[in-house]
Phi, psi and omega in degrees: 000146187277180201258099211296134171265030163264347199303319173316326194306168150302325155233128178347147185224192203293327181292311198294316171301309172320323209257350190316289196292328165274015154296261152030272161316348203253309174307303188281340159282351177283323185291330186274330170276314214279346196250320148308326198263352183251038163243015138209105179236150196315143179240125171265163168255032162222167188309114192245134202225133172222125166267155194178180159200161152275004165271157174289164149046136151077036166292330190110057151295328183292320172330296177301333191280320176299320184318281167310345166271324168296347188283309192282324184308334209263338163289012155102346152327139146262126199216101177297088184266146173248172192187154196280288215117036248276149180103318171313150192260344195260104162294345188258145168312093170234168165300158163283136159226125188267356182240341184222016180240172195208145211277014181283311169312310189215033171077153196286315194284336188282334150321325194263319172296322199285347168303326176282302197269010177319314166255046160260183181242091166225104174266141173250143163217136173245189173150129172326298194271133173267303147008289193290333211283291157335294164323286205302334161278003170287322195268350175269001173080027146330152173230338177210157181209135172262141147278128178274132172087351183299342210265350152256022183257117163247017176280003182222139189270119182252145168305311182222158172222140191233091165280139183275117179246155178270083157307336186291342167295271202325279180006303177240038162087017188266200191238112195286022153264011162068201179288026196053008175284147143290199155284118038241012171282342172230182157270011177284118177293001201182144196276156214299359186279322153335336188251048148262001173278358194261161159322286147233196190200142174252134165266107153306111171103005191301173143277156180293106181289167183324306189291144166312315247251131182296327188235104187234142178271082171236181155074007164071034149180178180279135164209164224219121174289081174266165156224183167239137177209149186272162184307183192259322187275352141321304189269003187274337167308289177331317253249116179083004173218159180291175204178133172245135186236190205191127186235143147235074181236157167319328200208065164311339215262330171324287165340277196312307177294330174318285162346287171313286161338318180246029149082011172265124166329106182248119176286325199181151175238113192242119136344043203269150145341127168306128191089356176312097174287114180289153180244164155315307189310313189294294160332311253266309175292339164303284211313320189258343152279309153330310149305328197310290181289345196060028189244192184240141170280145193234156166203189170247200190305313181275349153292315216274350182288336175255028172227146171312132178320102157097066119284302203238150166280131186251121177295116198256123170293167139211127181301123185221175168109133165246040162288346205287355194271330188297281178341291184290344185291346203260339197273344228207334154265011166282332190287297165312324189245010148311000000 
């Protein structure tokens, strides 16, 4: 299901007041498994990064999570991203093999990373249990390990906690906390006062604020101004033709305007549901919208992991802005001094 667009307004809206007492009810059982799951949690005995958000879906975690796993891997880190999965079927811990899972098996994003990190010194492990999941890449010789995804799994104890934030929601006057409700009146897994438990936050995607300055204690913590962008050698195929691009993400229309933005030509832009397992049916109308069009088709990283090899042409983020040296300067004495 896509993402109710009242969660978005700038303010609660009539539906959302309605939805108040199960917000409510929703909230105080989120405080209450999370206060359980942090009263005796797991320590690993390597460097622990929990990446994370309070909106459900489509803050941009992966970006980050690739980012920071490529920073420590290229410092000589064995770097262990650990991840639930979502949509994976398997409670016992394993590694991703990108060559023998499937995202029915272990979820598209931990799929798409370990596809990216294939010839890297980088592991995705998955598992219900995060705790158990941690051992076993502690016992596979991890030296740091990200938590995907992390920030209400509070059964394993982390160095640093990173909340993600979507700026891009500001372009149109949203909020990144959407209306600020928990669910099911807002998109907040847990409520908004909860995020002083993070270190910091990264934003994506703002408009450019008045102040010059990359790192502002704004958003009730310190954050760090990033964007996303797709590569350059990604867009370059693209680059003079029409193009249908396609999604199934939490915030499809980000793509597209990305797209837009770096000046590629769009015959269309079609939407899925976040997490979207593609059909036949599904294949069968890209290709003939596409045909339609004379154009090519595009998706991203975390699509193309659920489609037959070379349907689409797949589009690559990579993490900019030069907030980013601050960031690891402040992430990297957090770390040392755990």
């Amino acid at each position: 299901m896509l993402a109710p667009k009242f969660w978005y307004q700038p303010r609660p809206t009539l539906t959302a007041y309605a939805l108040w007492p199960l917000a409510m009810a929703y909230a105080g059982i989120a405080a209450l498994n999370g206060r359980l799951r942090a009263y005796r949690p797991y320590y690993a005995g390597v460097p622990v990064i929990s990446v994370g958000n309070l909106v459900i879906g489509g803050a941009g975690k992966t970006p980050v999570v690739q980012w920071l796993a490529s920073y420590y891997a290229a410092r000589g880190h064995q770097v262990a991203i650990v991840s639930r999965g979502y949509g994976g079927q398997s409670a016992t811990p394993f590694q991703v093999n990108p060559r023998l899972h499937t995202a029915e098996e272990v979820g598209d994003e931990p799929l798409a990373l370990a596809t990216h990190f294939s010839n890297q010194s980088v592991a995705v492990w998955v598992g219900h249990n995060r705790p158990a999941v941690v051992r076993r890449a502690e016992q596979a010789g991890t030296t740091l390990i990200i938590l995907d995804d992390g920030f209400q799994r509070r059964d394993v104890a982390r160095d640093a906690d990173i909340l993600v934030l979507n700026g891009a929601m500001l372009h149109t006057g949203g909020s990144v906390w959407g209306n600020g409700l928990p669910l099911p009146a807002g998109p907040l897994r847990e409520t908004l006062s909860n995020r002083s438990r993070a270190h910091f936050g990264i934003v994506l995607n703002e408009p450019a604020p008045a102040s010059p300055l990359d790192r502002l204690p704004y958003y009730g913590l310190p954050t760090y101004r990033l964007t996303t962008q797709p590569t350059e050698a990604s867009l370059a195929p693209l680059r003079g033709q029409p193009v249908v691009a396609f999604a199934g993400l939490a915030h499809p229309e980000k793509f597209m305007q990305t797209l837009a933005s770096n000046k590629i030509q769009l015959a269309a832009a079609i939407a899925f549901p976040d997490h979207h397992t593609y059909t036949a049916t599904n294949l069968t109308y890209l290709k003939n919208r596409a045909t339609e069009a004379k154009a090519v088709l595009a998706t991203t990283t975390k699509d193309a992991v659920k489609l037959p090899p070379g349907f689409a042409h797949v589009v690559e983020l990579t993490l900019g802005g030069p907030a980013r040296t601050d960031l690891l300067t402040e992430l990297n004495t957090r770390l040392l001094s755990a």
